[in-house]
N, CA, C and O of each residue as an XYZ file, in Angstrom:
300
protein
N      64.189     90.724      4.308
C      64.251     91.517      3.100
C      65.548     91.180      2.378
O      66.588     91.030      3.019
N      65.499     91.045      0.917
C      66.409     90.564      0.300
C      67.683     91.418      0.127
O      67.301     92.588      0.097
N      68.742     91.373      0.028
C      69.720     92.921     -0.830
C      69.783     92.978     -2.329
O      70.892     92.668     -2.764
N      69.053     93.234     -3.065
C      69.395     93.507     -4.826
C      70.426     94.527     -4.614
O      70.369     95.508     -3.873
N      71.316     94.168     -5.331
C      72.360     94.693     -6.010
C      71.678     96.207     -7.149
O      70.813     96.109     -8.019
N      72.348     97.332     -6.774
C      71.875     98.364     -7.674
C      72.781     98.605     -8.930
O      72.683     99.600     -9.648
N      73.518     97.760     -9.082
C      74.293     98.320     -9.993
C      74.242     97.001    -11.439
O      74.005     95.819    -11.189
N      74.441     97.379    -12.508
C      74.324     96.327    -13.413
C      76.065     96.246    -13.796
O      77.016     96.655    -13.130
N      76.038     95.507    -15.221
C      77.790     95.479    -15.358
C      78.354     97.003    -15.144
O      77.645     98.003    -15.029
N      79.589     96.967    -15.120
C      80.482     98.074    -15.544
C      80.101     98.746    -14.585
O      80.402     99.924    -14.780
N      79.393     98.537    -13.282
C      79.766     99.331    -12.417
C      77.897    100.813    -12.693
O      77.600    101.785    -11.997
N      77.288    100.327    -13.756
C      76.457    101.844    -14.292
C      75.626    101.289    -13.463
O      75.780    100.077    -13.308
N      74.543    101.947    -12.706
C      73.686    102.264    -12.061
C      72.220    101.738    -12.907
O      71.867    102.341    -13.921
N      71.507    100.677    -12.425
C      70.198    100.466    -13.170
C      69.136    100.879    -12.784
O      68.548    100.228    -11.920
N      68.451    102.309    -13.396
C      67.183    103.142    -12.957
C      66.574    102.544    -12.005
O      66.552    103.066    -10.890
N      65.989    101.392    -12.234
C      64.496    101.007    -12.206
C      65.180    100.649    -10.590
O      64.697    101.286     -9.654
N      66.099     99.810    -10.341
C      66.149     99.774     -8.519
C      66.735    101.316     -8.256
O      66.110    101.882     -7.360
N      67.614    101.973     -8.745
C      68.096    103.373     -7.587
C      66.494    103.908     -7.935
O      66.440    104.961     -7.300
N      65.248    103.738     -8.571
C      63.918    104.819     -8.228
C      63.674    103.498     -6.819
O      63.722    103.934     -5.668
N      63.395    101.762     -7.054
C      62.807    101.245     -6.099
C      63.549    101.488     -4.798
O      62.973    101.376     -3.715
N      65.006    101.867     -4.922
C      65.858    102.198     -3.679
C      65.276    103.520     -3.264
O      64.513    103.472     -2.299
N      65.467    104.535     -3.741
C      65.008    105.597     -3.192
C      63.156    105.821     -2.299
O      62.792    106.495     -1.334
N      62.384    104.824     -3.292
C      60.980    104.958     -2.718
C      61.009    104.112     -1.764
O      60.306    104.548     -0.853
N      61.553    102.923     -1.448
C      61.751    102.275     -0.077
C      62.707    103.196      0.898
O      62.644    102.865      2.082
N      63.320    103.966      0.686
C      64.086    104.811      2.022
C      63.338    105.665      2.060
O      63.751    106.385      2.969
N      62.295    106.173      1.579
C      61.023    107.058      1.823
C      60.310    107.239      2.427
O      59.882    108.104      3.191
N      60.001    105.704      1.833
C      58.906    105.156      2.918
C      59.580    104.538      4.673
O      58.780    104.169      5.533
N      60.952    104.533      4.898
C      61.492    104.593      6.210
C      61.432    105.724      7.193
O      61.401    105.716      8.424
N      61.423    107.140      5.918
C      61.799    108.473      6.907
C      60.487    108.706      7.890
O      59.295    108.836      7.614
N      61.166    108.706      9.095
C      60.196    109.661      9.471
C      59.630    111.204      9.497
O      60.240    112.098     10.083
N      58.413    111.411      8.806
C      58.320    112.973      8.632
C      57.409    113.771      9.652
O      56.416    113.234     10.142
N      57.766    115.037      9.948
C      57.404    115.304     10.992
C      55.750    115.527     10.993
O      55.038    115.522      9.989
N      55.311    115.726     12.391
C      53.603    116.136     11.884
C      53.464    117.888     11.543
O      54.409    118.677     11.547
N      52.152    118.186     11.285
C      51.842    119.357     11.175
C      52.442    120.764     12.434
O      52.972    121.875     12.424
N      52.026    119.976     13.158
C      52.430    121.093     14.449
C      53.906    120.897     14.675
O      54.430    121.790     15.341
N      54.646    119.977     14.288
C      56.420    120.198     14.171
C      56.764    120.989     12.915
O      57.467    121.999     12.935
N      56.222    120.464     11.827
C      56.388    121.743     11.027
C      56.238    122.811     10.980
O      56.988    123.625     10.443
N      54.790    123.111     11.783
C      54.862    124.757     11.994
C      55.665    125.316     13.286
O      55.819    126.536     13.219
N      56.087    124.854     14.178
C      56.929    125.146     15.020
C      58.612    125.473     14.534
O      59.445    126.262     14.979
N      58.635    124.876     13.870
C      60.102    124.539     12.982
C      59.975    126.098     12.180
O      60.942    126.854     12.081
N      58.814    126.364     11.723
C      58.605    127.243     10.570
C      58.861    128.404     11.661
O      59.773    129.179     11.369
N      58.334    128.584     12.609
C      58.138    129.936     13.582
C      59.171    130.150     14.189
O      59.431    131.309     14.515
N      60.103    129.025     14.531
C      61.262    129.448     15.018
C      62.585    129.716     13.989
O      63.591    130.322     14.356
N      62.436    129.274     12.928
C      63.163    129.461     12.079
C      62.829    130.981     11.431
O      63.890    131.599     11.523
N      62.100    131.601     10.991
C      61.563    132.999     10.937
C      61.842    134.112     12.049
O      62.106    135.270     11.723
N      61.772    133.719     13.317
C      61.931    134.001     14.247
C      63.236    134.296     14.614
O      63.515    135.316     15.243
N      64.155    133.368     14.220
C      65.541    133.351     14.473
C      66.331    134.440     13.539
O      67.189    135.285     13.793
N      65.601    134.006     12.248
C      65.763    134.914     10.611
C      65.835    136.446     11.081
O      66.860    137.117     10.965
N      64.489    136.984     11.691
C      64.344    138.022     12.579
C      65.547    138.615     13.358
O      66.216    139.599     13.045
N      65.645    138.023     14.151
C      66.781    138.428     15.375
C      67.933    138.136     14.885
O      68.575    138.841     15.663
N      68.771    137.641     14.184
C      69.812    137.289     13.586
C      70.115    139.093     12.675
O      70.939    139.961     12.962
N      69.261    139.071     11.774
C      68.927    140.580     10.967
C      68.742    141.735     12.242
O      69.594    142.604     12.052
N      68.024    142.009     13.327
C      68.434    143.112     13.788
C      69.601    142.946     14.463
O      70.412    143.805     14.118
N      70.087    142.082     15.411
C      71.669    141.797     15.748
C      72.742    142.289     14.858
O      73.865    142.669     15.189
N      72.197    142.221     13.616
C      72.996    142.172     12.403
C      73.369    144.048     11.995
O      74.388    144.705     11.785
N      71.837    144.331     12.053
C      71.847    145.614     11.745
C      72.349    147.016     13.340
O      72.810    148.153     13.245
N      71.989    146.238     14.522
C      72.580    147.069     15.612
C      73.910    147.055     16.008
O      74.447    147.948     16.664
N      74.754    145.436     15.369
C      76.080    146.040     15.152
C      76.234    147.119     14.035
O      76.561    148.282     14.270
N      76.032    146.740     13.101
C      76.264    147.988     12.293
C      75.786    148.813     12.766
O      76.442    148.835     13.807
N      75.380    149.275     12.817
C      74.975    151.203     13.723
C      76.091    151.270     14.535
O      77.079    151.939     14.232
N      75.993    150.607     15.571
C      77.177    150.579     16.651
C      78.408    150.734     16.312
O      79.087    151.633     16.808
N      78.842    149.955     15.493
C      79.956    149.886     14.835
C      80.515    151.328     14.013
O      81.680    151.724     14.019
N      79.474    151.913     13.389
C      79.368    152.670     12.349
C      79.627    154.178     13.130
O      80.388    155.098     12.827
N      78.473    153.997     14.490
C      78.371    155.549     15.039
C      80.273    155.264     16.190
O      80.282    155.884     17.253
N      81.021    154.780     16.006
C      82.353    154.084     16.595
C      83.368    155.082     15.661
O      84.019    156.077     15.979
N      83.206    154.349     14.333
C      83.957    154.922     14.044
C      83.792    156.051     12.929
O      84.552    156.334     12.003
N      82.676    156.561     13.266
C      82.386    157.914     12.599
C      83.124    158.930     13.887
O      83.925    159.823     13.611
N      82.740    158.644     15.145
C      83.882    159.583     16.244
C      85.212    159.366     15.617
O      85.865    160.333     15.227
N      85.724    157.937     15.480
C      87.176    157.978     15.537
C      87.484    158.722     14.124
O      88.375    159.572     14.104
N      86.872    158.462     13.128
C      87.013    159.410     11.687
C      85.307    160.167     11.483
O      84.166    159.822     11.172
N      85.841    161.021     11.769
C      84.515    162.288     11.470
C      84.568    161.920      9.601
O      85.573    161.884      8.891
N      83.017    161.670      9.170
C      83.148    162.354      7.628
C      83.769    163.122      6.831
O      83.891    164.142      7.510
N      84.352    163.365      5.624
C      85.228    164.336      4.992
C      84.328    165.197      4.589
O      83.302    164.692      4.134
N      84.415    166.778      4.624
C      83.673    167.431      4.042
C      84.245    168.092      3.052
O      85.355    168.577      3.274
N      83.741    168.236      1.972
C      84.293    169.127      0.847
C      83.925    170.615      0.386
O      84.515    171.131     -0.563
């Protein structure tokens, strides 16, 4: 495979190879199949999940802490 040069004078960038550059590294990636994507999808949701109640049982915890150490002000 040859190397074309992507750039024309002055250094500016010539469309027509950075689109043929980009659709040849495209066509290199490997993309995952269906069942990696949905696995990817379930654990990522999943994680989303547990991250948010972790999130929210410190706060409580935290909260019912130092509501002992400072009781509410009442007026």
């Amino acid at each position: 495979m040859s190397k074309v040069p992507a750039t024309t004078s002055g250094n500016r960038p010539n469309p027509r190879e950075f689109v043929r550059g980009v659709w040849l590294e495209l066509r290199r990636v490997t993309w995952p199949t269906r069942e990696e994507w949905i696995s990817a999808t379930v654990l990522t949701v999943v994680l989303v999940i547990a991250v948010g109640l972790y999130t929210y049982a410190a706060d409580w915890v935290f909260g019912q802490i130092f509501s002992h150490i400072h009781p509410p002000v009442t007026s």
